[in-house]
C-alpha positions, -999 to 999 in steps of 0.1 A, spaced: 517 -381 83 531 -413 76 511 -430 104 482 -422 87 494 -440 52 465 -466 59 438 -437 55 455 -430 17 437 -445 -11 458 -470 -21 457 -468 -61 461 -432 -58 475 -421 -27 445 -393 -22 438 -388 15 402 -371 16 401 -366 50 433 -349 58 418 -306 68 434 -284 44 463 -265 60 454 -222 56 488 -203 43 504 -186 68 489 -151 75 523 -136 82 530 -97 77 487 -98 76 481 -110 104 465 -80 123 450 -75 88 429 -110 91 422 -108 132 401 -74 125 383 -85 96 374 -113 114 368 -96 147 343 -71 125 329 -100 109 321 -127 138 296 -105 155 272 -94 125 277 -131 109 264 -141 143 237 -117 143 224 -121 104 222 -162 111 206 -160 147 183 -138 134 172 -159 102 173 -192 114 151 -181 149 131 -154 133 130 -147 97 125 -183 85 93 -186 104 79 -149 91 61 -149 53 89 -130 41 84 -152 8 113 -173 -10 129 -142 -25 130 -125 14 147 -161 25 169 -163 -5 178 -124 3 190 -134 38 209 -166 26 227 -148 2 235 -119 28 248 -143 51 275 -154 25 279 -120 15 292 -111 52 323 -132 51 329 -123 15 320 -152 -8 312 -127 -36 321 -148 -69 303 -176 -79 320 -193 -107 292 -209 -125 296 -240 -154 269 -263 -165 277 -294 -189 264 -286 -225 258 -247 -216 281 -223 -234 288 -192 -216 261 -163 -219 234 -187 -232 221 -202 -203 185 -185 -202 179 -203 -235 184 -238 -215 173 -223 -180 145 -256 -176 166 -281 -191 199 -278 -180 191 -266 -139 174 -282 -113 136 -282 -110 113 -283 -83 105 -325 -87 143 -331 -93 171 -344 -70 206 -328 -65 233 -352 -59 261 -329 -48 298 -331 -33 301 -328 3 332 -308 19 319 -279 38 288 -263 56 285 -235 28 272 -265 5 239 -263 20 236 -224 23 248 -222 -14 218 -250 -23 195 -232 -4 200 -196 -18 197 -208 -49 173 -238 -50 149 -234 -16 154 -275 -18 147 -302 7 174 -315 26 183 -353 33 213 -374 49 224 -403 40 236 -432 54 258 -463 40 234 -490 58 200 -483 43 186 -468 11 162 -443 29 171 -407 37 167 -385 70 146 -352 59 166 -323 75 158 -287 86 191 -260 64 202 -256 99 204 -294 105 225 -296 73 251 -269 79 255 -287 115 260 -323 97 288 -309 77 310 -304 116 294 -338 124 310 -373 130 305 -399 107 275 -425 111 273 -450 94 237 -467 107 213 -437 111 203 -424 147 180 -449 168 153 -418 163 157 -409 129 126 -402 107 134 -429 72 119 -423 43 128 -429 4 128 -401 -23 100 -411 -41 79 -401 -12 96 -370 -5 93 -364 -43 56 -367 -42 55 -346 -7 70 -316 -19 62 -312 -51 72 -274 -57 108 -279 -40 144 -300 -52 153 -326 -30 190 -323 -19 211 -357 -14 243 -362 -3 255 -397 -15 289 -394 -2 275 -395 37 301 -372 51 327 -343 42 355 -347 29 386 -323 18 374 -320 -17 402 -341 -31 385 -371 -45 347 -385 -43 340 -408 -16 319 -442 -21 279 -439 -25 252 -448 -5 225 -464 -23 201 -432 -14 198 -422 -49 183 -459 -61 149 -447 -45 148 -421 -71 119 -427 -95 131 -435 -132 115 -404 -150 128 -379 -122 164 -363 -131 192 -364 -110 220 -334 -112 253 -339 -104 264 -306 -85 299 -305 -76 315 -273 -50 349 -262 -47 363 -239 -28 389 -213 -31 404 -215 -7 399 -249 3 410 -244 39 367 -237 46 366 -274 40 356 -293 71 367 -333 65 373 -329 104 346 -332 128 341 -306 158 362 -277 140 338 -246 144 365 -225 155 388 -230 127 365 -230 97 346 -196 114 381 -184 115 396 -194 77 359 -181 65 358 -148 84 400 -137 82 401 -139 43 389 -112 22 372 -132 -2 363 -163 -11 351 -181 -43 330 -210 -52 332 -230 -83 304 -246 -88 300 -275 -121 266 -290 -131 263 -320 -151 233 -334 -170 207 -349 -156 211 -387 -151 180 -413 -147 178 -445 -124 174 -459 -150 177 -497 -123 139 -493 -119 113 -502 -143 98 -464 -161 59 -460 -150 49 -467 -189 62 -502 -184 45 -508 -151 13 -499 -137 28 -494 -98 37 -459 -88 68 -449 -80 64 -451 -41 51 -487 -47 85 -495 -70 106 -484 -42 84 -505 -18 86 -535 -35 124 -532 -43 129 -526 -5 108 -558 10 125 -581 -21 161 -568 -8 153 -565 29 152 -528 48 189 -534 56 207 -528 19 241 -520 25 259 -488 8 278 -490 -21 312 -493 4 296 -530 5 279 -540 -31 262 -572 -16 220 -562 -21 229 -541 -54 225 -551 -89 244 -542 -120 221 -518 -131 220 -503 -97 256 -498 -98 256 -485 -131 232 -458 -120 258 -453 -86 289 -450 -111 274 -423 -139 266 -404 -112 301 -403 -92 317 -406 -122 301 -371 -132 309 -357 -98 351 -365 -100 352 -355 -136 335 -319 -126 354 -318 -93 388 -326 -115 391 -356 -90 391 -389 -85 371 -418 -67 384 -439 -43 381 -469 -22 378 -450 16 344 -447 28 329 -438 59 339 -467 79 381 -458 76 371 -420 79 355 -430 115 391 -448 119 408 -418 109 388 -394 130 396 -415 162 428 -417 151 435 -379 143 420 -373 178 442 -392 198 472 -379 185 461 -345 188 455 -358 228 487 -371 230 
């Protein structure tokens, strides 16, 4: 792996794209090819048959929540290991609306593997976004767009065709749902949090933003790699179980852009404003050039929140080396 030393961060040595090796199945082997051969087919069946029929039935949030959860019941993620910042154990209904997101919040969560998404969405029912190191807007996405991103290769402009928008107006178009962002703009192994887009900066100052972050156990249904349905379908359907751990902060404010009681502008006219001033071209936090202190301050408390709850650190590699390292895993697995 030495070859790869320039994909390392280089205060401290994390490589955050590197795919989690599985142990050796040994003695089990035959064990994990039938529970995966039982498995593949009614996994396939469960999520062909929500995401082409049930979805668009009025089965109702709790019949759509049922079927999310069923699909990660099928290849045995069972335990949900569940802390929230300020919430002792066994006392959370008592801080249920404070401490949890809200329909009118935003989620700013870890990236590392297409159960991120399912997990949001059997829980939450939020909207899904991508984002992009080049601009400040977000791409609305289907939860089937979403889980595909996570096997997707890095961009770090958005698609020609996209559909741009900011969250303040997503905010104020779906008022009844959270609004899921990704700030990191692509998986990673879970070993450290990447640099921020500047998504979360179109926020408006009185909405809260949680820091969610997901780990896995085991990490090996990570997918830093692009392209690798086979091997996550077979480290997520060969294992018995799995567990997520799953660490909620408190809410953090953008606190960059002026609070409605000092202004008379809405918050879709801040973010407009903010945009023209800075030009529709503001570069990601991988490039700080169109950000301001404040903005950055906003940027840091939130990945700040994410490595501490992820027991990780930031670092320096963004998307631009992981599209380096992707072509350069690729041709060596060519060669």
């Amino acid at each position: 792996m030495e070859k790869y030393s320039q994909f390392r961060d280089r205060g401290s040595g994390i490589a955050p794209f590197f795919p989690i090796q599985n142990e050796p199945s040994g003695i089990y082997w035959s064990f994990h090819l039938f529970l995966f051969l039982v498995r593949l087919p009614i996994l396939l069946t469960v999520t062909l048959g929500y995401f082409f029929v049930l979805q668009w039935l009025p089965i109702g949030s709790l019949g759509k929540k049922a079927s999310l959860w069923l699909m990660l019941g099928v290849p045995g993620v069972w335990w949900i290991d569940l802390q929230i910042d300020g919430v002792k154990k066994g006392s959370l209904a008592k801080h249920h609306k404070a401490r949890l997101p809200q329909p009118g919040s935003v989620i700013a969560s870890s990236h590392t593997s297409p159960i991120d998404s399912l997990y949001l969405a059997a829980i939450f029912d939020p909207v899904f976004t991508i984002s992009y190191p080049s601009t400040r807007l977000v791409q609305p996405v289907s939860l089937f767009h979403s889980i595909l991103h996570a096997f997707q290769y890095p961009q770090y402009d958005p698609p020609p065709k996209a559909t741009l928008t900011d969250l303040a107006t997503l905010i104020r178009q779906h008022p009844h749902q959270a609004i899921v962002v990704f700030p990191e703009c692509t998986t990673t192994n879970g070993r450290a949090i990447l640099p921020f887009s500047n998504s979360l900066l179109t926020c408006p100052p009185g909405v809260k933003i949680f820091p969610i972050n997901l780990r896995y156990t085991a990490a090996d249904v990570t997918t830093p790699i692009p392209g690798t349905y086979i091997r996550f379908l077979w480290n997520l359907l060969s294992k018995p179980t799995h567990c997520i751990r799953v660490r909620i902060a408190e809410s953090v404010y953008n606190t960059s852009q002026p609070s409605a009681s000092s202004s008379s502008s809405s918050p879709g006219s801040l973010v407009n404003e903010d945009r023209t001033s800075s030009s529709d071209t503001l570069l990601g936090s991988e490039e700080v050039e169109g950000v301001t202190a404040g903005e950055k301050g906003v940027l840091n408390k939130v990945a700040d929140a994410l490595a501490r709850l992820g027991r990780v650190k930031r670092v320096g590699l963004g998307v631009r080396d992981k599209e380096g390292f992707v072509k350069a895993w690729s041709k060596q697995r060519r060669g």
